[in-house]
C-alpha positions in Angstrom: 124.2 164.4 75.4 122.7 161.3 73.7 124.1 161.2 69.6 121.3 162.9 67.3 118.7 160.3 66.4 117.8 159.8 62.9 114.3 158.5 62.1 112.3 158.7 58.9 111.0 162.3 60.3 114.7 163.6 59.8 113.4 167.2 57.9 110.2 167.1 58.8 109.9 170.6 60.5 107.2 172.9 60.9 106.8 176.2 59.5 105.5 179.0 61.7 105.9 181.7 59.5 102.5 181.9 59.0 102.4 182.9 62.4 105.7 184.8 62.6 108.8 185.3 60.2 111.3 184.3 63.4 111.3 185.8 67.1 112.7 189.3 65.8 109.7 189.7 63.4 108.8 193.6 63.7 105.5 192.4 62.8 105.7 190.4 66.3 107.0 193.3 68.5 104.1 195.6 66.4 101.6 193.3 67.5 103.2 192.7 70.9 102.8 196.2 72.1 99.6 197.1 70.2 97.9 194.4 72.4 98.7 195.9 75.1 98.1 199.6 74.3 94.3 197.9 72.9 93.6 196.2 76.1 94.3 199.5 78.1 92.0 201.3 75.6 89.0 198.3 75.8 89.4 199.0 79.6 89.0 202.9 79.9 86.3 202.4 76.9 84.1 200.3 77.9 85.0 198.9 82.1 81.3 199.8 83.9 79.1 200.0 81.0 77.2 196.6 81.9 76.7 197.5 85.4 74.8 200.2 84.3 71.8 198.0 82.7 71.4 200.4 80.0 74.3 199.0 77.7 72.0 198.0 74.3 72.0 194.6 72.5 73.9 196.3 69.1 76.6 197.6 71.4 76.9 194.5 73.2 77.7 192.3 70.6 80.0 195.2 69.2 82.3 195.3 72.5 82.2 191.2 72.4 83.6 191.2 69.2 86.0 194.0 69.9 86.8 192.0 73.3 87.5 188.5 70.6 89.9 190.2 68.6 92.1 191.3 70.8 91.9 187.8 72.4 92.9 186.4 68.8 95.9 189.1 68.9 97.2 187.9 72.0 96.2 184.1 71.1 98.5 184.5 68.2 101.3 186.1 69.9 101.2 182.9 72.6 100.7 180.4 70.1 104.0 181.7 68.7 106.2 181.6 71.5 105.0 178.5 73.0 105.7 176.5 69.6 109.3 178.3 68.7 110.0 176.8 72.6 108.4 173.7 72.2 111.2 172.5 69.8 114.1 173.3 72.1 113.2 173.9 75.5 116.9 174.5 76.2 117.0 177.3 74.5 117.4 180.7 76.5 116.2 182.9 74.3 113.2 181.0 73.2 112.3 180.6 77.0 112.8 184.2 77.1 110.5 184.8 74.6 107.7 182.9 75.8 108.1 184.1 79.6 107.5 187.6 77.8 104.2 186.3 75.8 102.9 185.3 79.1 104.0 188.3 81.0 101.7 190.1 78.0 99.1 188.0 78.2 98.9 188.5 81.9 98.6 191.5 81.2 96.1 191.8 78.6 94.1 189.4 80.8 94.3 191.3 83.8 92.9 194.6 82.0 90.1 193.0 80.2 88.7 190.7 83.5 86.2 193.2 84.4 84.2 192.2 81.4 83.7 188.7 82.4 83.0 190.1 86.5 80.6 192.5 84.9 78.5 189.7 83.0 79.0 187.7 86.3 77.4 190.3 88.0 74.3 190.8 86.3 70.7 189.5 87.9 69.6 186.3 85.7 66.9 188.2 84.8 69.0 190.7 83.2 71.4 188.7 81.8 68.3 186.5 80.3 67.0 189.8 78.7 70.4 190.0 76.9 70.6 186.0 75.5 67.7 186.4 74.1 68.3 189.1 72.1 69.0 187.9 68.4 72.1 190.2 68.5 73.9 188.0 70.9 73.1 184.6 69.6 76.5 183.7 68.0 78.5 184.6 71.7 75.2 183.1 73.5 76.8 179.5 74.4 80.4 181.1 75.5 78.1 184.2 78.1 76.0 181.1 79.4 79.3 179.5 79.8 81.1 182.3 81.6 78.0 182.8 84.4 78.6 178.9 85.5 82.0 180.5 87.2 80.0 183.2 89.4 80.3 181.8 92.4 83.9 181.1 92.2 85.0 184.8 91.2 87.0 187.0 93.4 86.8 190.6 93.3 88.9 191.9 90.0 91.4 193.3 91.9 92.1 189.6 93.7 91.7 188.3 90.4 94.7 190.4 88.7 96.6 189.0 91.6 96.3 185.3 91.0 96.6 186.2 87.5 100.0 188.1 87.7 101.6 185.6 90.3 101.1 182.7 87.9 104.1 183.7 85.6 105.6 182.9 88.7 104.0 180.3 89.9 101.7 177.9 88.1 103.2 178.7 84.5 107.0 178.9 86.1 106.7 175.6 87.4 105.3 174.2 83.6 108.1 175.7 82.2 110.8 174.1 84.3 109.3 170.7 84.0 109.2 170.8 80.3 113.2 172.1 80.8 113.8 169.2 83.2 112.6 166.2 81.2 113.4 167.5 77.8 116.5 167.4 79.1 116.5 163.9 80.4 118.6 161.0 78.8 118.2 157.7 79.0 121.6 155.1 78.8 121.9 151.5 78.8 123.6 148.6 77.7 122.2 145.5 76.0 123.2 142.4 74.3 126.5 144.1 73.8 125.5 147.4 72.5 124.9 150.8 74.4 122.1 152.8 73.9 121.4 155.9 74.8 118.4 158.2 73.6 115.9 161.5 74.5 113.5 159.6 76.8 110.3 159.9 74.2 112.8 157.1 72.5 113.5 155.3 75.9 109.7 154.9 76.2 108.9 154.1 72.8 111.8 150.6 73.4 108.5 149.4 75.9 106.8 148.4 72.6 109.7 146.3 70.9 109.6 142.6 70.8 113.0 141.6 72.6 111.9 141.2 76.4 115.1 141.9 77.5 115.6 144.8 76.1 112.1 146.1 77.3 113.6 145.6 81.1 117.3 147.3 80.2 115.3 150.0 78.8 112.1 150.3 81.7 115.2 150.0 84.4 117.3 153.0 82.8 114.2 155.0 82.5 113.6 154.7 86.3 116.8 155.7 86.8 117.1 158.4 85.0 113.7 159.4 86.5 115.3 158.9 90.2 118.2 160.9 89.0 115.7 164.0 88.6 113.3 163.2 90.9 114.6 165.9 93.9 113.6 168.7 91.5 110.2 166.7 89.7 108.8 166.0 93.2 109.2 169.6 94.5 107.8 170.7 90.8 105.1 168.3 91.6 104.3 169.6 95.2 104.3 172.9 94.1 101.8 172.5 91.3 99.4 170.6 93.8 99.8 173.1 96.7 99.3 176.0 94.2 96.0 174.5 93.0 94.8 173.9 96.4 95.6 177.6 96.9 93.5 178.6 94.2 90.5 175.8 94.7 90.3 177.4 98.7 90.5 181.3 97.3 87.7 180.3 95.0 86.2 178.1 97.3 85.4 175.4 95.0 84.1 172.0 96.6 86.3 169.9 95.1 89.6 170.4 93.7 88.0 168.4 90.2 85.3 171.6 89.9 87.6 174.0 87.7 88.6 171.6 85.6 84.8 170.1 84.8 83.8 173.4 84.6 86.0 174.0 81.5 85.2 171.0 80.3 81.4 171.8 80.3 80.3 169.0 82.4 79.0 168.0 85.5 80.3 166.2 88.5 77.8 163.6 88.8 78.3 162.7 84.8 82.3 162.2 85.1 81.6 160.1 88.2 79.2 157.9 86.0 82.0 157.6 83.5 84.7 156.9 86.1 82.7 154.2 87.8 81.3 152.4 84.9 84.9 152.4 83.8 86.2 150.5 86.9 83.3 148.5 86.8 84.5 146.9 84.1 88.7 146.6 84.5 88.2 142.7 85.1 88.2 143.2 80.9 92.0 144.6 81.4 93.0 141.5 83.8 91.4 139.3 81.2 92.8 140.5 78.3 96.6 140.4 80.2 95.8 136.8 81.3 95.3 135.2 77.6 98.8 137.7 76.8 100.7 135.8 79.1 99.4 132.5 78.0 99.8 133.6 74.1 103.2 134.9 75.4 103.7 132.0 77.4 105.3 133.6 80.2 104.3 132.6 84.3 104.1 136.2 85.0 104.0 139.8 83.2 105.8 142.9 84.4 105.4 146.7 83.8 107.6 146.4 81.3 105.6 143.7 79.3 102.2 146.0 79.3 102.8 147.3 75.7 104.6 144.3 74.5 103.5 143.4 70.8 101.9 139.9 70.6 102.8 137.4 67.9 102.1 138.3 64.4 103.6 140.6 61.8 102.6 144.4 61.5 105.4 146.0 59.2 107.0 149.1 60.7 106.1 152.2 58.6 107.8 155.0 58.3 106.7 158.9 58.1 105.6 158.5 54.2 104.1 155.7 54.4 102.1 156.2 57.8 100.9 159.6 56.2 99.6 157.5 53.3 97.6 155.5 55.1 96.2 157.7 57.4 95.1 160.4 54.3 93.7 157.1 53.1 92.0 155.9 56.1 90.5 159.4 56.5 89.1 159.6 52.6 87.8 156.9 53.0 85.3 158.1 55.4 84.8 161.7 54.4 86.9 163.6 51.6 86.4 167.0 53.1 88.2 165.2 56.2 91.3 163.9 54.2 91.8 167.4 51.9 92.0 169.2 55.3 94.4 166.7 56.6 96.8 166.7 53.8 97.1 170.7 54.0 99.4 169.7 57.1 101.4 168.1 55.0 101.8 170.6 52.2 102.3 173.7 54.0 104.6 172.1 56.7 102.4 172.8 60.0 103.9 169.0 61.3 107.0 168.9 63.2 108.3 165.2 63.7 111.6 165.4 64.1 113.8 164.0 67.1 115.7 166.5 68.8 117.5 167.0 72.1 115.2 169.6 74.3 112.2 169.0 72.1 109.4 168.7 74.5 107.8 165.3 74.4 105.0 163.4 73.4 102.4 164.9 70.8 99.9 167.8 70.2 97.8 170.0 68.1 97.6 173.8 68.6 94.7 175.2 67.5 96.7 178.9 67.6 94.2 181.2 65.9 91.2 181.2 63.5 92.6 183.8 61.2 96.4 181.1 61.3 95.6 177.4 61.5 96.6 174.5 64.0 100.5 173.2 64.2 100.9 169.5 65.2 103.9 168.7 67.4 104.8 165.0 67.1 108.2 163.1 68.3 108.1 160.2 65.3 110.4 157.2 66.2 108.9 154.5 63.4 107.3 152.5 65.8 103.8 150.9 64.5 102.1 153.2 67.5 103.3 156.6 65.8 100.6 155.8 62.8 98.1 155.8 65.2 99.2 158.6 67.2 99.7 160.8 63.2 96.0 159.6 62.9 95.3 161.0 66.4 96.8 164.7 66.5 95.3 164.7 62.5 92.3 164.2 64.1 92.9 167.5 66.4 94.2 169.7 63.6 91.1 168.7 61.7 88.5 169.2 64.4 90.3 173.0 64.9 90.7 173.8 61.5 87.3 172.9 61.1 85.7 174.8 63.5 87.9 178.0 62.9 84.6 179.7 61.9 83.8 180.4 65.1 86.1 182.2 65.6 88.3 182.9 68.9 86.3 182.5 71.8 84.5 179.3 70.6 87.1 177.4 68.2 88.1 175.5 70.9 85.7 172.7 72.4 86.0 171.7 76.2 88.7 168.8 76.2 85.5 166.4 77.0 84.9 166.5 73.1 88.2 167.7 72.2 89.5 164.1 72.5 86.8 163.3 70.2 88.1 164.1 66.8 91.3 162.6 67.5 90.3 159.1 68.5 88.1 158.8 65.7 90.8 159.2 63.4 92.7 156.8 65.0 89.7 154.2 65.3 89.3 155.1 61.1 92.4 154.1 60.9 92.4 151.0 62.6 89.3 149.8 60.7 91.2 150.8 57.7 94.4 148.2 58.5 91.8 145.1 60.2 89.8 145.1 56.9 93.3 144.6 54.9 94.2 141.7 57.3 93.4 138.0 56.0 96.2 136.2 58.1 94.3 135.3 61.8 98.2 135.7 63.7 97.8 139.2 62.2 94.6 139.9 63.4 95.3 138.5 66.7 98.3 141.4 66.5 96.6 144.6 65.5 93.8 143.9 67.8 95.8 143.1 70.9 97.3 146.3 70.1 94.2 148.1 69.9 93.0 146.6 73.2 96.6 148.2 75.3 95.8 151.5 73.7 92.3 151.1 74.4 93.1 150.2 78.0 95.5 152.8 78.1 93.0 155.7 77.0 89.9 154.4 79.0 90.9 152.5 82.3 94.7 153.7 82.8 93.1 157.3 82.1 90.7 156.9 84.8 93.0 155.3 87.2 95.3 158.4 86.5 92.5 160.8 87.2 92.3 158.2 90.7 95.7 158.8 91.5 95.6 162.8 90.8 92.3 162.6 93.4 94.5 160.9 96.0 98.0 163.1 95.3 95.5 166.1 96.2 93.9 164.7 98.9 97.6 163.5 100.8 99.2 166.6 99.7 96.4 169.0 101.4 96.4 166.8 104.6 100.4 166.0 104.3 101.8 169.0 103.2 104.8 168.3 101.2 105.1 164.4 99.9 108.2 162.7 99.8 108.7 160.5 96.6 108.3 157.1 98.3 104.7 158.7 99.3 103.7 159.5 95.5 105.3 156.2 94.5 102.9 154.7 97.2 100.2 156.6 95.6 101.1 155.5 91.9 101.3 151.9 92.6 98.0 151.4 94.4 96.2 153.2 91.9 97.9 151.6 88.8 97.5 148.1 90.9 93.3 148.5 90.2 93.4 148.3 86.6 95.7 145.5 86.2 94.6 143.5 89.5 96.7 140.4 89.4 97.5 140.0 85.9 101.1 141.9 85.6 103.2 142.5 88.9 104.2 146.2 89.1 107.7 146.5 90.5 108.6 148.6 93.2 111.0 150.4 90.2 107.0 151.6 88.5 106.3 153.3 91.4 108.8 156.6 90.2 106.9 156.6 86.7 104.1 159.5 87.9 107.4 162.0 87.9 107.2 161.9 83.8 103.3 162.7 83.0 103.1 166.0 81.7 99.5 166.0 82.3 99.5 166.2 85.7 101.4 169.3 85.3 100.1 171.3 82.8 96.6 170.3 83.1 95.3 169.0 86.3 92.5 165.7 86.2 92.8 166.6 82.3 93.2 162.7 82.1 89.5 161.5 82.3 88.7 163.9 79.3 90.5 161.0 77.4 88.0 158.4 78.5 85.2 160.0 77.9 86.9 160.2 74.0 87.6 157.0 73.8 84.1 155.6 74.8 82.2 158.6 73.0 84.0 158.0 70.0 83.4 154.0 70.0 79.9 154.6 70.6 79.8 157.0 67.7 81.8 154.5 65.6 78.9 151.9 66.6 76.3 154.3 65.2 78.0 155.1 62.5 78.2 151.0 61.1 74.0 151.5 61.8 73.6 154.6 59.9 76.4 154.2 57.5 76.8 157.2 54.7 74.0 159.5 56.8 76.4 159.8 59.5 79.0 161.3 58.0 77.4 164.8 57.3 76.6 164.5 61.2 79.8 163.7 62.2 81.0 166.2 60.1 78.9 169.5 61.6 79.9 168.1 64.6 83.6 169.5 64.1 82.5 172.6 62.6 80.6 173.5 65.9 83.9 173.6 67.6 83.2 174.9 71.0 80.0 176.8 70.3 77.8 174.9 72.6 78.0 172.6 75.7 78.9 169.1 74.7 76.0 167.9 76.0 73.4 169.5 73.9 75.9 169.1 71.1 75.8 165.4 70.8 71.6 165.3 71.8 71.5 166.7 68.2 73.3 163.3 66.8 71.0 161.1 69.7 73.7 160.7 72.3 72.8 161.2 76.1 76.0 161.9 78.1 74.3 162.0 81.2 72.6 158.7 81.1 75.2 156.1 82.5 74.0 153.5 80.5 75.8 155.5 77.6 79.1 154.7 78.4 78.3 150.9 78.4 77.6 150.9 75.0 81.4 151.8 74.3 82.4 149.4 77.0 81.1 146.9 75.3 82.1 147.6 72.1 85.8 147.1 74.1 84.3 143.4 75.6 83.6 142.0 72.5 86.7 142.9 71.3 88.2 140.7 74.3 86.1 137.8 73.6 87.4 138.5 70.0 91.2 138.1 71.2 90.2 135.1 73.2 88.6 133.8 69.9 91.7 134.2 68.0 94.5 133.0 70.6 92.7 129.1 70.5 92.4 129.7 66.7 95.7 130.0 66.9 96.4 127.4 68.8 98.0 130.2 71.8 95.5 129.4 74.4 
């Protein structure tokens, strides 16, 4: 077990009492069985009275709201347990616990499905009849929503089955890959000195100046990946095979449909998005080309990809990066920065390193009647600014649009991503204005680009390699871990053509990325972000002040409608491909910008 690692986030813990006073809260095992005895009585209440076409508008909207509160009950209960486990994964009892908030939510789930199968089952006529009544028109967005999944649905009883298998399936599977790699520690030596760290840290060294270093650290990693790997590549198989199961039960037509359903959007507009994307990736071989002349190196490696370029951007660390993003964010909207700081105040950010803390970053929206958490692993590097601006931008957006209330707080992650980039592009904006030196500006922007490149084209190339891991899998059956690493490569090799050599050592890297885990071909929801949000950004240096406001109602509408005709109220077509080219674009000039500034500065 790697030495605890001290960072300025030492302290900085979360309180979740708000929530729950600790995991033997009576208040918890009140609510815990009251769900359940609620969702029984919702059942035996209410199960047939849609069929019966006679149910009226007032009790409609009576049994909806009824049918959201216990939701929120059981949302709360889940939020719980999955963020007292996310800080120590390791942790029996806290896996304990959350295995047993699932097992209830199953459960609560599996008693209230005939509610969503009854709406399902109406004529569109009838179910027309009901949208139009004034009654309904808060919920009417969220029943529109639910009939898009009608010709997927089983009958209920085969639908409590998947349901109640997942715990040990699906959500099984999660669990022990969150166990596995929070678990995993990276060791090597360098210029004398070991080092060994949680491998959030390990990843974090692949932004650090010292070259060497980058490769001790990008070599251990692999290692220590390849030292897992028999039990990641049969979590990996699993999760694939299991939503294969699912996609043939429901017979979907691709094994991308679930996942744009949620995401409110259709097939034909996150093709547009993906193929305008690799339409343009000669802007990431570009961009890499003028880093290895400014670099001066004959060839880049995987390890070099997030390498900082000459000039000086001061390390910051918790306080100071938490200054400048309330600052970035009051700059552009004051009701933005006063919701922000309340994560500060009231200790809903957890930052600290720990052993078994799972990794990377998040924001949990838990309930409307709580407020959101923000997970973060802070290891003072420049990038954990940007990603306090990011996950601010999540707690925002949910807090924002917590009048809603449970069943549309939450947007589809096509806009969810939305919130959170903007903060960081504020941000950003913020830090260039301040800059006067060129070597400087030649810095934060060619670390703008790799996360820009990383969120748009090695988003979409992830999305690519999910497609293909499907496809081999279903045709395959079980992949060995030279197949995926096959798989990895020649997807990654697109976005980067010939500008940085990816080393056979890469190809184990897929065996880390929680997404593909927890959220299968989540990873294109982060494109369309990106490029949404830099289009928005464009409009908003048109429209200046008037945007704001707009902006503004935009988080406050949380999930109540489809993203689509939530953005045609600001002007923004999603389904016209010539849309995403205006974000592009906005990426291309910065290119030509970098390219600018490396001969200023006498690099190229």
């Amino acid at each position: 077990m790697p030495p605890k690692q001290s960072t300025s986030a030492e302290g900085i813990e979360w309180d979740l009492s708000d929530l729950y006073d600790g995991p033997e809260d009576p208040n918890l095992k009140k609510d815990m069985e009251e769900v359940v005895e609620r969702a029984e009585k919702f059942r035996n209440d209410h199960r047939g009275n849609i069929e019966t076409g006679e149910l009226e508008t007032t009790e409609f909207r009576e049994m909806i709201e009824e049918y959201e509160e216990i939701m929120e009950q059981v949302g709360k209960i889940s939020s719980y347990a999955m963020l007292y486990h996310s800080v120590d994964t390791q942790d029996p009892g806290r896996g304990a616990l959350l295995q047993k908030a699932k097992e209830i939510q199953t459960e609560v789930k599996n008693d209230l499905i005939f509610l969503e199968l009854e709406w399902q089952s109406l004529s569109d006529e009838e179910a027309e009849d009901y949208l139009k009544a004034d009654e309904l028109d808060h919920y009417k967005s969220y029943l529109k929503h639910w009939r898009r999944y009608t010709p997927y649905m089983l009958s209920e009883n085969e639908e409590q089955i998947i349901e109640s298998l997942q715990n040990t399936g699906k959500e099984a599977f999660k669990r022990l890959f969150d166990q596995t790699t929070g678990n995993i520690t990276v060791e090597f030596e360098y210029d004398g000195e070991t080092h060994e760290m949680v491998l959030d840290q390990a990843l974090s060294v692949l932004y650090e100046k010292d070259r060497g270093k980058r490769k001790a650290a990008a070599d251990a990693i692999t290692e220590a990946l390849k030292d897992e790997n028999q039990l990641l590549n049969f979590i990996f198989n699993n999760i694939v095979q299991n939503h294969t199961t699912i996609c043939n039960f429901r017979d979907y037509p691709d094994p991308m449909t679930p996942r744009n359903l949620d995401n409110r959007v259709d097939k034909e507009t996150v093709d547009a998005l993906m193929e305008a994307v690799e339409e343009n990736t000669d802007l990431v071989a570009r961009f890499y080309e003028v880093k290895k002349e400014i670099l001066d190196h004959d060839e880049l490696f995987d390890y070099d990809r997030y390498s900082p370029l000459p000039g000086e951007v001061m390390e910051t660390d918790f306080e100071e990066s938490k200054g400048k993003v309330l600052e970035a964010y009051d700059e552009f909207s004051s009701e933005m920065k006063d919701v922000a700081e309340k994560f500060f105040q009231n200790d809903w950010i957890d930052a600290e390193l720990k052993e078994g803390k799972r990794g990377g970053a998040f924001s949990a929206s838990t309930v409307p009647s709580v407020h959101p958490y923000i997970l973060l692993n802070f290891t003072d590097k420049p990038r954990d600014t940007m990603t306090l601006a990011h996950e601010l931008g999540h707690g925002v957006h949910q807090y924002m649009a917590r009048d809603q209330g449970a069943l549309q707080q939450s947007t589809p992650l096509t806009t969810a991503e939305m919130a959170s980039v903007f903060g960081e592009t504020l941000l950003f904006e913020k830090l260039l204005d301040e800059v006067e030196d060129p070597e400087t500006e030649l810095r934060l922007i060619g670390d703008k680009l790799q996360k820009d490149f990383a969120t748009v084209f090695r988003q979409v190339i992830m999305t690519r390699f999910e497609q293909e891991l499907h496809r081999a899998r279903k045709e395959k059956g079980e992949l060995k871990s030279d197949e995926i690493n096959e798989i990895w490569l020649k997807a990654n090799e697109m976005e980067f053509h010939d500008s940085v050599e990816l080393r056979e050592e890469y190809g184990w890297w897929w065996s880390y990325v929680l997404h593909f885990v927890h959220y299968p071909f989540y990873c294109y929801a982060y494109a369309f972000g990106e490029l949404l949000v830099l289009a928005l950004y464009d409009m908003y240096k048109e429209k200046g002040e008037e945007f704001v406001p707009q902006y503004i109602d935009l988080l406050k509408a949380g999930g109540s409608e489809d993203p689509k005709d939530l953005l045609a109220k600001i002007g923004v077509d999603i389904t016209d491909p010539d849309f995403w080219q205006r974000g592009l674009s906005v990426i291309r000039e910065s290119v030509e910008r970098l390219e600018q500034l490396a001969e200023k500065t006498g690099h190229a």
